[in-house]
C-alpha positions in Angstrom: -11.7 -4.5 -0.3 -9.8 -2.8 -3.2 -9.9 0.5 -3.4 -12.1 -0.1 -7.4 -14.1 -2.1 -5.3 -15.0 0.9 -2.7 -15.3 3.6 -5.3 -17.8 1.0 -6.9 -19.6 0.9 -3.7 -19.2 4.4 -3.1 -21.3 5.4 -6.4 -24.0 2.7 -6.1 -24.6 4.3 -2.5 -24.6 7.5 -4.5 -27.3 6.6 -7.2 -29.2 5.0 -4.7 -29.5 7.9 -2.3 -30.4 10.3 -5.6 -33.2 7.4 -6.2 -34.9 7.3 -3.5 -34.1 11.1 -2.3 -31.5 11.0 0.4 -28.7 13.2 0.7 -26.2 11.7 -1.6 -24.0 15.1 -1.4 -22.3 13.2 2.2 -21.2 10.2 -0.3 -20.9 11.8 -3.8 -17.7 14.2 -1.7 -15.9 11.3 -0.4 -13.2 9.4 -1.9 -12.5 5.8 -2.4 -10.6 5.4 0.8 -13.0 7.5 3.1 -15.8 5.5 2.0 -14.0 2.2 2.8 -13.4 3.7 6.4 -17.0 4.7 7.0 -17.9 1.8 5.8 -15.1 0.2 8.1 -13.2 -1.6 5.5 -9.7 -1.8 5.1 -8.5 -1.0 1.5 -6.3 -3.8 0.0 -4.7 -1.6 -2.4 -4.3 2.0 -1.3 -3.1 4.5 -3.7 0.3 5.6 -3.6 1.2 9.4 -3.9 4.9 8.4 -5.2 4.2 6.3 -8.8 6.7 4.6 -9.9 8.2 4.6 -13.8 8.9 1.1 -14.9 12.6 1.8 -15.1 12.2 2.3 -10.8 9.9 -0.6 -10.5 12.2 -3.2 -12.9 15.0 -2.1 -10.2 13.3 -2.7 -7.1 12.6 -5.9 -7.8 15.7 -6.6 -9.2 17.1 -5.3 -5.9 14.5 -7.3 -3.4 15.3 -10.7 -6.1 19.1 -10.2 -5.3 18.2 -9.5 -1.3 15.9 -12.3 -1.2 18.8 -14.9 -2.9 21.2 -13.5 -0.3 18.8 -14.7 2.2 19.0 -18.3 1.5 22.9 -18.5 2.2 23.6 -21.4 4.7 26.2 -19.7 6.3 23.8 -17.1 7.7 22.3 -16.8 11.0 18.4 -16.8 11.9 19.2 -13.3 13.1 21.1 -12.0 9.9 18.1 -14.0 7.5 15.5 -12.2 9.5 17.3 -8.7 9.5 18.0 -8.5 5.4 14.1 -9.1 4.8 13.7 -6.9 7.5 15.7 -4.3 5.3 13.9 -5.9 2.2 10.3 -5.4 3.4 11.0 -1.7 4.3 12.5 -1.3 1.1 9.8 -2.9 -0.5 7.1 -0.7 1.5 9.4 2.6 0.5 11.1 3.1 4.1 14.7 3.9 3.4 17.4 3.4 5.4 18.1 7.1 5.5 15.0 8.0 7.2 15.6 5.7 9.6 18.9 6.7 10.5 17.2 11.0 10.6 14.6 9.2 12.9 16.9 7.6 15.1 18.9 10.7 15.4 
């Protein structure tokens, strides 16, 4: 479920409580997400604190392009292939390698 698609659910449960006289205060306080997890749904497309300006986006995926060409060298082993879209995926999910390396210390 998208998260428009639970904050679509969330208000009809809303109008529907306030139609037939049920407490639509418990669903009218909750957001998108917290809906979708009483509800036990998993949100497809979670809002992300940290947008993105084009210029930021248009270099990520310039960057994970790039990565993912440098994956299909023959010369490479399985291992390095899976590593560099192991490094691409976290890059693409916002883990750098700098907070890995803080972790790991």
């Amino acid at each position: 479920m998208t998260e428009g698609e639970a904050e679509q659910k969330r208000l009809q449960a809303v109008e529907f409580l306030q139609r037939v006289g049920g407490d639509s205060d418990k669903f009218a306080d909750m957001s998108a997400g917290e809906y979708a997890e009483h509800r036990g749904f998993e949100l497809l497309n979670p809002s992300r604190r940290n947008h993105m300006t084009k210029q930021e986006l248009d270099e990520l995926v310039d960057t994970l392009g790039d990565g993912l060409e440098e994956c299909l060298d023959p010369s490479l082993t399985r291992e390095e292939v899976i590593s560099k879209v192991q490094e691409l995926s976290d890059l693409a999910s916002g883990e750098t390698p700098e907070a890995e390396e803080e972790d790991d210390e």
